[in-house]
N, C-alpha and C positions, 0 to 999 in steps of 0.2 A: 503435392497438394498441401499448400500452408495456409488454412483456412483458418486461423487466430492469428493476430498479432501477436498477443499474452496469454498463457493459462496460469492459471490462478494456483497454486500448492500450496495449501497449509498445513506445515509442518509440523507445527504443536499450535494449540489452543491457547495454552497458556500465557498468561501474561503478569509480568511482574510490577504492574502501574494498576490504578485504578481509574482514568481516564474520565474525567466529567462529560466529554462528549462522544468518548466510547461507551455503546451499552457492552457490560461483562454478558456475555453469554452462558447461558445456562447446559451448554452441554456436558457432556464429562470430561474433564480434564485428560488429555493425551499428548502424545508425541509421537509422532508417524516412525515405522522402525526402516530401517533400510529396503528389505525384501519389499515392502508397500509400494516404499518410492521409486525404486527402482521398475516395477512393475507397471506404476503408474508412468511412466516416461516413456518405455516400451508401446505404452499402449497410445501415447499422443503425440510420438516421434514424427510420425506424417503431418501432424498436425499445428505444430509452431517450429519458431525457431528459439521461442524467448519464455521464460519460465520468472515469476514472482513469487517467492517463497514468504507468502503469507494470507490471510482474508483476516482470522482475530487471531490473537496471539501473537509472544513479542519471538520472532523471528533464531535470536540470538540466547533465549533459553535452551535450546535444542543443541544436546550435550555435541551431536554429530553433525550441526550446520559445518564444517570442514569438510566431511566426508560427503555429505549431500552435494556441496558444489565441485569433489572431485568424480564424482560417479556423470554430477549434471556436464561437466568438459566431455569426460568418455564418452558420451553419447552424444554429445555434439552441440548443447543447447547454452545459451546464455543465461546467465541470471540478473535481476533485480531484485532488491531488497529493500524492504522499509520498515525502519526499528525508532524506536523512541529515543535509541541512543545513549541510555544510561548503562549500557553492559559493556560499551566500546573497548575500554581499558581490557577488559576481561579475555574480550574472543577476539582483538584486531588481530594478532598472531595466526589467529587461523582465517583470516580473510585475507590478508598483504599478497600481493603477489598469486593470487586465487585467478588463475586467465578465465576460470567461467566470471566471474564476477564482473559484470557490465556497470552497472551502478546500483547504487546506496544512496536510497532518501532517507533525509533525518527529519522527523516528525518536531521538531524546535517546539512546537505548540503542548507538546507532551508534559513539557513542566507547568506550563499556566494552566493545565488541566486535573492538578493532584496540590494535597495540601502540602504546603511548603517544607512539611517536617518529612514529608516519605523522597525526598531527592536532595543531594546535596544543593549546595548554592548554583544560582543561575550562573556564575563566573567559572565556576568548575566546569560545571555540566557543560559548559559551551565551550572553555578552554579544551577539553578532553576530546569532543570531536574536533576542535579547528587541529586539535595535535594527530589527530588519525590521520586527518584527511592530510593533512600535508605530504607525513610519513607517507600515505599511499601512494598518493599522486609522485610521489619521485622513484615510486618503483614499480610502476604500473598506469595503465590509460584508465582507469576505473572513475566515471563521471559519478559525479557527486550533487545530489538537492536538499537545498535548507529549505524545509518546508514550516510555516506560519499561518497555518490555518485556521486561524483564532481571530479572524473578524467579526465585527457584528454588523451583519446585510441592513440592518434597520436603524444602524448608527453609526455610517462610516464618517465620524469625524476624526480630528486631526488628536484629540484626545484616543479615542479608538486604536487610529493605529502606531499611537505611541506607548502602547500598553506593550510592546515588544524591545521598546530602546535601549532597555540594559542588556538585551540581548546584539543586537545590533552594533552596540558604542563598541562593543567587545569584537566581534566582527571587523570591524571597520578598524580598529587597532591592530590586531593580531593580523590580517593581510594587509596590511598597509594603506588602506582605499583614502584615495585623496579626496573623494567625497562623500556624503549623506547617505547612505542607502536611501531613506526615506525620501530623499529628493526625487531619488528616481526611479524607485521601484511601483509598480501599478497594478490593482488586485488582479487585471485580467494579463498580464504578461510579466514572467520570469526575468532577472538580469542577471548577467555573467558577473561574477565578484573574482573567480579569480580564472584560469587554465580550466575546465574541466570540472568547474563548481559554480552552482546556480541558486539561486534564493525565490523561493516564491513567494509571496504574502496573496493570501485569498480567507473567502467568509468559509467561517464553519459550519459545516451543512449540517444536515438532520439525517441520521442512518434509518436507515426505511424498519416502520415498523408496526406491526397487524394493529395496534393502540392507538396508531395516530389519527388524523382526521383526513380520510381520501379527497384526493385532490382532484380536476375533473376528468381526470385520463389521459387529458391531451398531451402530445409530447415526445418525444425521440428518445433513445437510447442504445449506446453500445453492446450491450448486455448481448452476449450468444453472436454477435456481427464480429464486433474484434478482441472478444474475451468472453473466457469462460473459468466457472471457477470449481475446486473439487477440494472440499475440506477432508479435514485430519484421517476422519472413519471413512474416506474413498467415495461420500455423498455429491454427487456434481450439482453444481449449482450454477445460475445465469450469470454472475456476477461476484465483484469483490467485496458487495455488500451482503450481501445475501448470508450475514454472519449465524443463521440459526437454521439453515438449510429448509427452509421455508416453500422455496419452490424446489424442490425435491425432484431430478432428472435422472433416478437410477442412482446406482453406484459399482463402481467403477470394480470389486473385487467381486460382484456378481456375473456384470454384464459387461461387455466391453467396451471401450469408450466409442470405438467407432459406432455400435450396435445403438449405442445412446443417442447420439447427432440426429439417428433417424426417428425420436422420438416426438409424437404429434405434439406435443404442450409444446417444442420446444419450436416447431415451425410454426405454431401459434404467435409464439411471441415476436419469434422475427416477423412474421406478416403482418402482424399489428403495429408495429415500431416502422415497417414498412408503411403504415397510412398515419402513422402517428399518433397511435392509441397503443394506452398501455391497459394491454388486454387482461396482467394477474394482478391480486389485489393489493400484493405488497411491494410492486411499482407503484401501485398510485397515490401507494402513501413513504413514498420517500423523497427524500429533501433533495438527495445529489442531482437527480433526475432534470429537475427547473435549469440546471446550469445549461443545460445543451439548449435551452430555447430561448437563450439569449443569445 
C-alpha cells in the first residue's frame, strides 16, 4: 500500500538564509533527533517509497543529515533533498556516495533572495555546487536540479529573465554548453544541461498565508493525493507548504500515522480537491496552488 509518491520530513526548522520569498517561521527552533525519525519512518513505511527532507529549514544544518540518510537506506526508502546550497562545501562528504540519496535540488534563486553581503559572491556560490555536483556524479547516479524560481509572473520579459545570467554564463562555462541556456530554457519545462542534471527557471510564487487575500476556492491540488508533510515536532501537515502547521492533522508521536489518514479534515480536503474546491482557508489563499490550473 504506497499511497504517497513523497512524504515530506522536516528535519530541522532552522535555516541559515533569510530568504525574501521564504516567510521565517515562527516556530521554535529544532532539529529532529534520531529515535523521532526513525519512529517516523516506522510509522509511514507502508506508505511511500520516497522521502524529502525538508518543508522550512535549510536541510544541511542538521548536524546528523549523514546518519538520517543511512538509517533512511536501512529501511529501504529514497531520498530527495532541497538546500540553498551554500553549506555544500561543508557536508558533501557526507552525502557523496549516500545510495539513499536520489537527488538534490539546488534552490539558485536563494542568493537573489538575501542581501548580497550575507553569501559570498554569485561565482563562488555557483562554482561550489557545479564542483559537488560533478564530484557526485562520477561516484554515484544521484540526479541533480538547478532551480530559478525567481520570476516575475507579471513581467516575464527578456530583462526579467536575465536577472539570472551571471549565474547561468557560469553554468554554461563550467559544463561546457555549446549553447545559451536562455535560448532554450522555458518557464513551464526543465532542460538537461548535463548526465543527470537539470535546470528549471519558473515564477516565484506566494507561500500560502492566513494574511493574504483568499482567492475564489476554485482549483486542484496535490496536497494529501501524492504528498503529505510532517514537520520537526511530529505535526503532519497537507503539504510542503504548509510551513506553520496551519492545518494541523494530528501528530505523529501521539497518534499514529496510519490512525491519522483516517482523519475527517483530511477526507475533506481530498474530496473537495476532488470537485475542485479548496475547502480550508489557507489553500485559498496560497500562491503555488494557481500553478495546477494552468
Amino acid at each position: 500500500m504506497k499511497q504517497f509518491k513523497r512524504i515530506y520530513i522536516e528535519i530541522t526548522n532552522i535555516c541559515n538564509l533569510s530568504c525574501s520569498f521564504c516567510p521565517q517561521t515562527k516556530r521554535q527552533p529544532e532539529f529532529m533527533n534520531i529515535d523521532t525519525f526513525c519512529n517516523i519512518l516506522d510509522q509511514v513505511k507502508d506508505y511511500t517509497n520516497y522521502l524529502y527532507f525538508h518543508v522550512k529549514g535549510e536541510p544541511f544544518l542538521h548536524p546528523q543529515v549523514d546518519k538520517f540518510l543511512d538509517i533512511s537506506y536501512e529501511k529501504g526508502f529514497q531520498v530527495n533533498i532541497t538546500t540553498n546550497g551554500t553549506l555544500i562545501n561543508k557536508v558533501k562528504d557526507k552525502l557523496i556516495e549516500k545510495p539513499a540519496l536520489r537527488q538534490l535540488n539546488f534552490s539558485l534563486h536563494s542568493f537573489d533572495g538575501n542581501d548580497i553581503d550575507r553569501l559570498d559572491s554569485k561565482v563562488e556560490y555557483i562554482l561550489n555546487i557545479l564542483s559537488f555536483i560533478k564530484e557526485a556524479r562520477e561516484k554515484s547516479n544521484m540526479l541533480v536540479s538547478l532551480r530559478l524560481w525567481n520570476l516575475d509572473e507579471n513581467n516575464l520579459s527578456d530583462l526579467d529573465k536575465r536577472k539570472n545570467i551571471e549565474l547561468l554564463e557560469v553554468i554554461e562555462k563550467e559544463l561546457n554548453l555549446p549553447y545559451s541556456i536562455l535560448e532554450r530554457v522555458t518557464q513551464d519545462r526543465g532542460i538537461k544541461i548535463a548526465e543527470g542534471v537539470y535546470l528549471n527557471h519558473d515564477y516565484e510564487f506566494q507561500w500560502p498565508d492566513l494574511k493574504e487575500k483568499e482567492d475564489d476556492g476554485k482549483g486542484f491540488c496535490y496536497g494529501l493525493r501524492n504528498q503529505i508533510g510532517i514537520l520537526v515536532d511530529g505535526t503532519v501537515v497537507p503539504c510542503c507548504l504548509d510551513g506553520e502547521g496551519i492545518i494541523n492533522l494530528g501528530n505523529v508521536k501521539q497518534t499514529q500515522f496510519s490512525e491519522l489518514l483516517e482523519n475527517e479534515r483530511i477526507k475533506n480536503i481530498v474530496n473537495g480537491f476532488s470537485r475542485n474546491v479548496a475547502v480550508e482557508e489557507l489553500c485559498r489563499k496560497c500562491g503555488y496552488r494557481k500553478r495546477f490550473g494552468k
